[in-house]
C-alpha positions in Angstrom: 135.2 217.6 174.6 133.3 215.8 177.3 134.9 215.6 180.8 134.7 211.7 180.8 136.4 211.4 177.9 139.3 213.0 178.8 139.3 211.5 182.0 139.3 208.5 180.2 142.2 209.1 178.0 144.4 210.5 181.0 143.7 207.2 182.5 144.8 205.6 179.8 147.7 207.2 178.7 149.4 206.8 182.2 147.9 203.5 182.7 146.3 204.5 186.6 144.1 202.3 188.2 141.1 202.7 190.6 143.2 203.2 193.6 145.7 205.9 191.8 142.9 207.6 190.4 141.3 208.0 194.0 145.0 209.1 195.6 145.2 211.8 192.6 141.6 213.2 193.8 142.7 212.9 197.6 145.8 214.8 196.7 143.5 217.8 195.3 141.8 217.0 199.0 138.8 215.4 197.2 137.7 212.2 198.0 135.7 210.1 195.7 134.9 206.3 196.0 135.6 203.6 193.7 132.3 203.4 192.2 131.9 207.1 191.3 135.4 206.4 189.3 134.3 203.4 187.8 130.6 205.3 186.6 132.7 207.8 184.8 135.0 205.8 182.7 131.8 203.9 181.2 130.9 204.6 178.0 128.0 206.9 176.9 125.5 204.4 176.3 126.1 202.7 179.4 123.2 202.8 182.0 125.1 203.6 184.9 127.0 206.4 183.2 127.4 209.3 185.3 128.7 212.4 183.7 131.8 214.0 185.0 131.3 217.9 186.2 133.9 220.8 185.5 135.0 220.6 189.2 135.7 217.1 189.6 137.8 217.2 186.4 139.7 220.5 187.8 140.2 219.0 191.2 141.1 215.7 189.4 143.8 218.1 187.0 145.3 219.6 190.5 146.0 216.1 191.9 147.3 215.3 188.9 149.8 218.1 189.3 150.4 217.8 192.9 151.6 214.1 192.0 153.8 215.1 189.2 155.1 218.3 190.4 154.6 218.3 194.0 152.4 220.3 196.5 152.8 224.1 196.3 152.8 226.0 199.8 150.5 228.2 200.4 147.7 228.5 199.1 145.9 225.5 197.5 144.7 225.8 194.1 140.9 225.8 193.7 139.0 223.3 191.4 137.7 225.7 188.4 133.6 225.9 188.4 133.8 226.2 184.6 136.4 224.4 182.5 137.4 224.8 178.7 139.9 223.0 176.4 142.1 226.1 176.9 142.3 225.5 181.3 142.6 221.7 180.2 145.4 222.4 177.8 147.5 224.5 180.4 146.7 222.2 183.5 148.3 219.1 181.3 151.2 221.2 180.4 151.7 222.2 184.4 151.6 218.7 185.4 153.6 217.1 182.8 155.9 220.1 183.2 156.1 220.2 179.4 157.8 223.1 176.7 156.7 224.4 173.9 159.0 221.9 171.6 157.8 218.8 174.2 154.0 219.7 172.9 154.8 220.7 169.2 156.7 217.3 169.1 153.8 215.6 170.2 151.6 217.2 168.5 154.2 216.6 164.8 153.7 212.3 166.2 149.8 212.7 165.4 150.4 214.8 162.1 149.6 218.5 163.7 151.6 221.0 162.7 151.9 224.3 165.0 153.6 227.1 165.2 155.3 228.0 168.5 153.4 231.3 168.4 150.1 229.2 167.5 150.5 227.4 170.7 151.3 229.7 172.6 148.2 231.8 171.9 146.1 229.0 173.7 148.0 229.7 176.6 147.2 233.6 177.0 144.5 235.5 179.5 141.5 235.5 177.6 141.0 239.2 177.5 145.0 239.2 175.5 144.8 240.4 171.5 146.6 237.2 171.0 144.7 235.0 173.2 142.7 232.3 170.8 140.6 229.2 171.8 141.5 225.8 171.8 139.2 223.6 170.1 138.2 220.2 170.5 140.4 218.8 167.5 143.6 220.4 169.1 142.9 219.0 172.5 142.3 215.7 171.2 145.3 215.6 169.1 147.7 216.6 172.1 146.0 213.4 174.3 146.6 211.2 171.4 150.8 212.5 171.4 150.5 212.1 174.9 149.1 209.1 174.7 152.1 208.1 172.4 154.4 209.6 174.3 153.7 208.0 177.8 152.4 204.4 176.8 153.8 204.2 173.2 
């Protein structure tokens, strides 16, 4: 899936505006201005689209979780250089502080059925037997039951 898109449908889904969008970045100790913000949600035709990098989604993801969940102490997470639907997936789950029934239940409001050890294979180390990638149709189906779960 495409970074802005996602970003998008976080935005959405929780119904943040400019100025929370910018305080979740500051909590990841990133700060970005209004415009940059603004340049991402556009749409992909737009001229002054500006596409949004793996690091700015990550860091955008850890500010996300700092505000739900609170700072950690100690060490800081770092913003991923590369992201994939499977980092997405878990970093949503973090912040939302979400179980295995919360997601299958979102996932049954969209029509996606899963099996507890399905889902829990997208959560594994890569290098585990069981470990299997997320693609973009499950990642999209989660936002939309998290989208109906959070601004039904």
């Amino acid at each position: 899936m495409i970074n802005n898109d996602i970003l998008r449908r976080i935005r959405y889904a929780f119904d943040f505006d400019d100025a929370k969008m910018m305080a979740l970045f500051a909590l990841a100790d990133c700060n970005v201005t209004r415009a940059q913000i603004s340049d991402w949600l556009k749409k992909d035709d737009d001229p002054a689209f500006q596409p949004c990098s793996d690091v700015e989604l990550a860091t955008f993801l850890n500010g996300l979780i700092n505000d739900r969940r609170g700072k950690r102490e100690g060490v800081k997470p770092v913003a991923e250089q590369r992201l994939n639907n499977n980092i997405i997936f878990r970093k949503l789950r973090i912040a939302l502080n979400l179980q295995d029934d919360d997601i299958l239940t979102m996932m049954n409001r969209v029509g996606v059925r899963l099996s507890k050890h399905e889902l829990s294979a997208f959560f594994r180390k890569p290098g585990h037997q069981h470990y299997r990638d997320c693609g973009d149709q499950i990642l999209r189906n989660f936002l939309a039951g998290m989208q109906l779960s959070y601004r039904p």
